[in-house]
N, C-alpha and C positions, 0 to 999 in steps of 0.2 A: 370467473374463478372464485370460489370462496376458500376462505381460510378462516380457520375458528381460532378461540384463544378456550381452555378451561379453567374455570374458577376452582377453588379448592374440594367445595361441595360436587363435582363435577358438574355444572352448570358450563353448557359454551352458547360463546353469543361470535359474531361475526368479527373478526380485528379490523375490521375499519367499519366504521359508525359514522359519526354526525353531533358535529358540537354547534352549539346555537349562539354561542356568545356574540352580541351584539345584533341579533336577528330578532325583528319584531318592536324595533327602537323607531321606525317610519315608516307611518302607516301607509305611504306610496309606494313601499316596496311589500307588502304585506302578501299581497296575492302572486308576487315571484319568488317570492321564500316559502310562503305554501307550496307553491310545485314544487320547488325543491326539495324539502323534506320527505314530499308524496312520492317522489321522484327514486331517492335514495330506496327508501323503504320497498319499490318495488324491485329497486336492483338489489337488492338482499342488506344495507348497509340500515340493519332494520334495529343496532343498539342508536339512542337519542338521547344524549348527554344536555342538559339545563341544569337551572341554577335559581333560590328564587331572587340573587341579587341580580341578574342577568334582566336587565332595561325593568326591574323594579316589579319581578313578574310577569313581566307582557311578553317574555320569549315563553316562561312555561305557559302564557294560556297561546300561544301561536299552536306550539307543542301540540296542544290540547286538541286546538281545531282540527291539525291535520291528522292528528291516529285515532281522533272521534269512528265508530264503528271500526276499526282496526288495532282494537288495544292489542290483540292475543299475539298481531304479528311484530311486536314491539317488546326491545326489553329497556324500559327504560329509566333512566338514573337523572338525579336532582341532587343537589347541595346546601346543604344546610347555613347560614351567615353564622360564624362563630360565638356572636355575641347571641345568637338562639340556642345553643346547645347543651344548656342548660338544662337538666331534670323538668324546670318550669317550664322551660318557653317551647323548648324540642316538639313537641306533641303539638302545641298550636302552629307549629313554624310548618309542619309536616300536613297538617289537614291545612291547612292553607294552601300550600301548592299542591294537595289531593283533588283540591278543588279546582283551582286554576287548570289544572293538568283535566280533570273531570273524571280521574278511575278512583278506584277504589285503594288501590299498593303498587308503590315503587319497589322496582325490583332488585336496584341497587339505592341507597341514600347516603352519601359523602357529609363528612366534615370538609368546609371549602376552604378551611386553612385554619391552622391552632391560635387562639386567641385566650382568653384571660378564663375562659372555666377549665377546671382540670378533668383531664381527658380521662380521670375515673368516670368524674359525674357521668361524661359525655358518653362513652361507653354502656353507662346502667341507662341513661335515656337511647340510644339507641337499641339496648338490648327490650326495652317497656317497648319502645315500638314492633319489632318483631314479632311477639310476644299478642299486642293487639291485631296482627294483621295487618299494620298500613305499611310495612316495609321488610322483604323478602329478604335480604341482606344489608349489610352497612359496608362502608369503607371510612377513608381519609382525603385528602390533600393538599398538596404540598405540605407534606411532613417526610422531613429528612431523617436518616439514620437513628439520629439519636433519639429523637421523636419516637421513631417505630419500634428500640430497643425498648424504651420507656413502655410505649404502649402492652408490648406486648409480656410485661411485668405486670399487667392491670390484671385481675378477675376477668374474663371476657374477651379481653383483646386480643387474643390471638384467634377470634372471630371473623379481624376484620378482611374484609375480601378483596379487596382493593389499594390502590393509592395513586390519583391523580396527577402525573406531573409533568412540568413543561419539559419537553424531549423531541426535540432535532436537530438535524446536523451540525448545528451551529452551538448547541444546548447537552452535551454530551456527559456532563460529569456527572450524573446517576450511575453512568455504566461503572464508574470506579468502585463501588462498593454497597450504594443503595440498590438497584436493580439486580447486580446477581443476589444480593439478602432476599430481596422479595422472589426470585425464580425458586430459590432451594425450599422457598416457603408455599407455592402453587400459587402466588397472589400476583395477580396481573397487575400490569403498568398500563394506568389510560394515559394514553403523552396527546397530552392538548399543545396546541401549536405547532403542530409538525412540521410545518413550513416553515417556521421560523414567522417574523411579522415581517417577508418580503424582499430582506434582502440577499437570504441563500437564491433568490429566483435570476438574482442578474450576477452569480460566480459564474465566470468561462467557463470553466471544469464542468458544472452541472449542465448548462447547456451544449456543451461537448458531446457529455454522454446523453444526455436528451437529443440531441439528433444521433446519434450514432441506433437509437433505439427507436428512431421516430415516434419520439415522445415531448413531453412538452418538461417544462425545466420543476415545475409544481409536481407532476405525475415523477420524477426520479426522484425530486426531496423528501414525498410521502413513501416510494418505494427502500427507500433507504433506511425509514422508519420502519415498514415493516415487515422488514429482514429478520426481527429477532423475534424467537417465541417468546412467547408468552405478555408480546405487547401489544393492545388496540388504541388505535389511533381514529382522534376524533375531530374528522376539520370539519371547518365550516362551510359554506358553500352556500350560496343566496340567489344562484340560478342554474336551472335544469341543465343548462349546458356545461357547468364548472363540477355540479355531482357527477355528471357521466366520466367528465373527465378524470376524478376522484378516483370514481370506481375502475375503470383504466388502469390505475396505478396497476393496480391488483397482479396485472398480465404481465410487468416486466421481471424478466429474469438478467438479474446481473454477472455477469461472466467475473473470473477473480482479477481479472485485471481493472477492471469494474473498481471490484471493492477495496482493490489496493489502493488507486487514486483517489478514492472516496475517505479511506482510514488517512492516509497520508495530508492531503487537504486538509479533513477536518477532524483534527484528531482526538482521540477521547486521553481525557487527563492520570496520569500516572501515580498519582496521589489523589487524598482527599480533597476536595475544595466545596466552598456554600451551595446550597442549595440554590436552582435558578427558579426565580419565579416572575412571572408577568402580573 
């Protein structure tokens, strides 16, 4: 089954992708995280989210390895370190992971979280990259409400196409007022972490309805993610057999008894509250 998500430009890319974080950090596992990635991209899970703080580079040149001769079936997205996104540094920070990566343009380029330049600057250097060609779009992440109203007071920013943020079951409080701002706005939510870090994987409840669907406890937590339009979801996965299962997610349909036990359990907050970040 595939499911698209579209960007505001109408651009769609596939809602479950492939995040690398911490992939390419040992060189022992290096050639079963290449199948993986290789893996994903032939079950269609063809968006590939990095980063260049992600193991200091070495996941976007893994990156690299595996869509070498396969750029066109890839849309793929990178993150700038905050303390780069600067007018000066942006352009170097960018042809560096051009390189590492080995294409020519990212299709999307993230702020990987707001830091001490002001997110005019950052805005006019991501609009100079556009602008040269080495990146097709921009976004954000982990930038909350307030962040997004600001930004989008800039010259620009209501450009930006994205916003990355940690969202799973366990991680719900964007649904109170940042995620529907960004739906009414056609700007996709990347929810990295969808699993939560492990231990949504051992509540009764999920593995309840994980057998009820002969599924597995990871494939309802990702399914549960992505129930809502307009969100792609970007786990990781470091062997051929955890992406299959990934891509699996895809197929379950939840009945509403389902998602009442699921809302109940884990329930999204009724007020504002901080932004979650990993």
């Amino acid at each position: 089954m595939t499911r698209l998500v579209t960007f505001a430009d109408g651009t769609t890319v596939p809602a479950l992708g492939q995040g690398t974080w911490e992939l390419g950090d040992d060189p022992a596992w290096r050639d079963e995280e290449q199948q993986a990635l290789a893996r994903g991209i032939d079950l269609g899970m063809t968006l590939i989210d990095t980063a260049e703080l992600y193991g200091d580079g070495r996941s976007e040149r893994l990156v690299g390895e595996v869509i070498a001769g396969r750029r066109d079936e890839v849309f793929l997205v990178s993150k700038v370190r905050p303390e780069n996104a600067s007018e000066m540094k942006m352009m170097l920070a960018c042809e560096k992971s051009l390189e590492r990566l080995g294409v020519e343009r990212l299709d999307l380029y993230l702020l990987h979280w707001e830091g001490n330049v002001p997110l005019e600057e950052t805005v006019e250097a991501f609009r100079d990259l556009v602008d040269e060609g080495m990146i097709a779009r921009w976004g954000v992440s982990n930038l909350d409400l307030r962040a997004m109203e600001q930004l989008m007071e800039i010259e620009g920013g209501e450009d930006c196409a994205a916003n990355q943020l940690l969202y799973n079951l366990a991680s719900r409080g964007v649904e109170f007022d940042l995620f529907p701002w960004m739906q009414a706005r056609d700007m996709p939510m990347m929810a990295y972490s969808p699993l939560g870090r492990g231990e949504l994987l051992e509540q009764p409840l999920i593995r309840d309805i994980a057998n009820r669907h002969s599924a597995s406890p990871a494939q309802v937590a990702l399914a549960a993610v992505l129930r809502h339009d307009g969100v792609i979801a970007i786990p990781k996965a470091s062997s051929v057999e955890h992406v299959e299962a990934n891509a699996d997610a895809l197929e379950i349909q939840f009945d509403l008894e389902d998602l009442e036990r699921l809302d109940e359990a884990f329930q999204a907050p009724n007020h504002a509250v901080p932004l979650d970040i990993i």
